[in-house]
C-alpha positions in Angstrom: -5.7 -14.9 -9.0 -3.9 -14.4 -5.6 -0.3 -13.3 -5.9 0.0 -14.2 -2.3 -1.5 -16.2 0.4 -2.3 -14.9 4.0 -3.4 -16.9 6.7 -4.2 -15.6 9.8 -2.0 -16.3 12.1 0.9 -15.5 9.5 1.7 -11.5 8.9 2.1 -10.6 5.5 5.1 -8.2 4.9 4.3 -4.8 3.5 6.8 -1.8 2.4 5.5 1.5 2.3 6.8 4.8 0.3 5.4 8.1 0.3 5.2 10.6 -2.5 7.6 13.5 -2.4 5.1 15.0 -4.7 1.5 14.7 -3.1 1.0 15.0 0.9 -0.2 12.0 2.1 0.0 9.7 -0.7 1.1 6.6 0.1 1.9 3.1 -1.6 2.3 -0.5 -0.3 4.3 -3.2 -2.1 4.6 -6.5 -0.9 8.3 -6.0 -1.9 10.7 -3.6 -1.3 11.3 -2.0 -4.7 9.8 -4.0 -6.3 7.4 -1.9 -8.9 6.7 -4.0 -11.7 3.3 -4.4 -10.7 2.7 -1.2 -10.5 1.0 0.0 -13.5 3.8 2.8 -15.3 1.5 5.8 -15.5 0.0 5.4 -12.2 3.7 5.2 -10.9 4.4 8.5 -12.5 1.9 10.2 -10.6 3.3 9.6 -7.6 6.6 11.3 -8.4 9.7 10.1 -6.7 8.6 8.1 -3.3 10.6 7.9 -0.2 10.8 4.4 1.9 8.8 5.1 4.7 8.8 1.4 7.0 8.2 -2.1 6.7 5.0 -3.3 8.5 3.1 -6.4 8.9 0.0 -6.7 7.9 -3.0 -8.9 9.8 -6.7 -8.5 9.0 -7.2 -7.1 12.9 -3.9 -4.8 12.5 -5.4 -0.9 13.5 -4.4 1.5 10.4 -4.7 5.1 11.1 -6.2 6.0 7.5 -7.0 2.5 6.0 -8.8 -1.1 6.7 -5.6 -3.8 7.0 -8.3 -6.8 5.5 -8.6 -4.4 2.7 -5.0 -3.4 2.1 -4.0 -7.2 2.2 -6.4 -8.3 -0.4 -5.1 -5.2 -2.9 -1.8 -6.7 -2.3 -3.0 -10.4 -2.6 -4.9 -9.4 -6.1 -2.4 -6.8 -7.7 0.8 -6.6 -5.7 0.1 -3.3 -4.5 -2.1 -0.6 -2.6 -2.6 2.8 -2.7 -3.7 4.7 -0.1 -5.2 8.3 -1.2 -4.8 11.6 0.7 -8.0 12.2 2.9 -11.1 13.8 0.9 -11.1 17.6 2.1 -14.9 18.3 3.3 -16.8 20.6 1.4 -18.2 23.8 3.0 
């Protein structure tokens, strides 16, 4: 079930926080603090968040770390995205 529909010619809004307590941990919400879908104990992990910017979203935006048609659909289908610290490379 989409939450949210996004043409393409039509940016979809996103707000994005940062955990305070994990380095490059980020989350998107389609509204500013708005949480409730958000599952509690995943919210918890990120500790307290900090605002970072509003920023809308096409499918041919350029992310540094993440693909935008990905990110929408999260936020189409659950209202949210996370978007994980870089994997460290093994040695």
């Amino acid at each position: 079930m989409n939450l949210f529909i996004q043409l393409p010619f039509n940016p979809m809004q996103s707000f994005i926080y940062k955990s305070l307590k994990k380095d490059y941990l980020y989350l998107y919400l389609v509204n500013r603090d708005d949480f409730s879908k958000v599952p509690e104990e995943l919210l918890n992990n990120f500790g307290k968040l900090e605002f970072v910017m509003e920023l809308a979203l096409t499918e041919d935006k350029k992310l540094a770390k993440e693909d935008a048609k990905k990110v929408i659909e999260s936020l189409n289908t659950k209202g949210f995205f996370i978007q994980l610290p870089p994997q460290k490379e093994m040695q």
